[in-house]
Structure formats: C-alpha cells, structure tokens
N, C-alpha and C positions, 0 to 999 in steps of 0.2 A: 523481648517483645516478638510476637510471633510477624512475619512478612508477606503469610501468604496473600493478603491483600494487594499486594502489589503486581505491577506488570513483572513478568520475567524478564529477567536480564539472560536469559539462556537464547543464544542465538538458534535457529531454526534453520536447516539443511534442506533445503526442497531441491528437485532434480524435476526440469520439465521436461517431456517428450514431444517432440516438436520434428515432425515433417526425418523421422526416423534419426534423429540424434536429443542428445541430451544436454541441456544447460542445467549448469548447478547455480544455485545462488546460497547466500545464508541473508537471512531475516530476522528483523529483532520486530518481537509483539509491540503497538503503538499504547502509550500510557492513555485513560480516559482524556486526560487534561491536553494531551497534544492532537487526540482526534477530536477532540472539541475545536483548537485552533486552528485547525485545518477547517474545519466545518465553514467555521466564522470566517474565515476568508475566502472563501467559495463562493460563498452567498453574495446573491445580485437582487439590488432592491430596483425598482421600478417601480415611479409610484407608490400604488398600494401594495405591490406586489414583491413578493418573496421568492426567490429561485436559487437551485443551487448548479452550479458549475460543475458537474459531473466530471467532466473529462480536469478539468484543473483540479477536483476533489483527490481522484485516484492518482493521477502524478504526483499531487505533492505527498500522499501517503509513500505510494510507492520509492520514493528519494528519501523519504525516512525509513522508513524498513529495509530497506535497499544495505548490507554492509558489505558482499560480496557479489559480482556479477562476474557475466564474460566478455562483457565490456570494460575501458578504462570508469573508475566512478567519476571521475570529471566531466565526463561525456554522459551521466545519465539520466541528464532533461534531454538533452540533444537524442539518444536513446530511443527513449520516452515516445516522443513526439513523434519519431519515425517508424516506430513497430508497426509490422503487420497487425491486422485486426486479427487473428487466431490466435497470434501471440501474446498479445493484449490483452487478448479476455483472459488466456492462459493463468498470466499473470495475474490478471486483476483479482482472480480467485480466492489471494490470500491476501485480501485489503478489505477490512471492515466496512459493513455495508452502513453506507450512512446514515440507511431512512432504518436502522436496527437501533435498539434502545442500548443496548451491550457492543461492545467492541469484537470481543469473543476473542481466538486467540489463531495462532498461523495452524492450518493442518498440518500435522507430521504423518509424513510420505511415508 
C-alpha cells in the first residue's frame, strides 16, 4: 500500500538566524487530524460568536513539532511564552496557518 498520503515521519532540520547567530531545531510535519485538534481547542465561543486563540493556536502547534530545540524540551511552553516577538514570528513561519485549508509541510532550509 502506497503511504505517500500521509504526514512525514522525516524530521525537518531548520537553522534560524537571529540577531547574528544561529538556533537549530528539528521538526516533525503536523498530521491533518492533529491540526484539526489544535484548531478545536483554540476556539473561543462567545455567544454567537466564533474566535480563535492565535497566540495558544501557534504554541500548542509549535510544542508538537517542536523534537529538538536549544532549549531544555521541558521548558518549551515556558520558552514559548517568553520569546521575543522576532523570534516568534521567526518561528511561527514553519506552523501551518490556520485560516489555510492544507497544512502544507515545514520549509526545508
């Protein structure tokens, strides 16, 4: 049975440059079914109203794709929470965008 329908299980090597040095991480692509769950927990109802949690959208993605940092992994909501905002968007670059119909997959550097 052919596989290519599924997510990769091949981790993803990104190297950010950041304020003249470099972090390495590795990253694993998010399955439809688990950016779907991230979705649905994000979401804030009010009312009639529908909204989604951006900033808790991209953390909890990011702590699943997250298998290597240069941090302890223990510490990567605490992490998380405390980036700089350059670093942040850095990051957030390889986190599937919500409001996209496709996941898509990590860029390779």
């Amino acid at each position: 049975m052919s596989e290519e329908f599924l997510v990769s299980q091949e981790l993803k090597s990104v190297v950010l440059e950041f304020k003249g040095q470099e972090y390495s991480f590795k990253l694993k692509d998010l399955s439809w079914s688990t950016r779907n769950k991230i979705i649905s927990k994000c979401m804030v109802v009010v009312e009639k109203s529908v909204s989604l949690d951006i900033d808790k959208y991209y953390r909890m993605c990011l702590k699943e794709m997250i298998v290597e940092a240069p941090w302890d992994l223990s510490k990567t909501d605490e992490m998380l929470s405390r980036l700089s905002g350059d670093f942040g968007y850095a990051l957030q670059k390889f986190v599937p965008n919500p409001f996209e119909e496709t996941a898509g997959e990590i860029p390779k550097n």
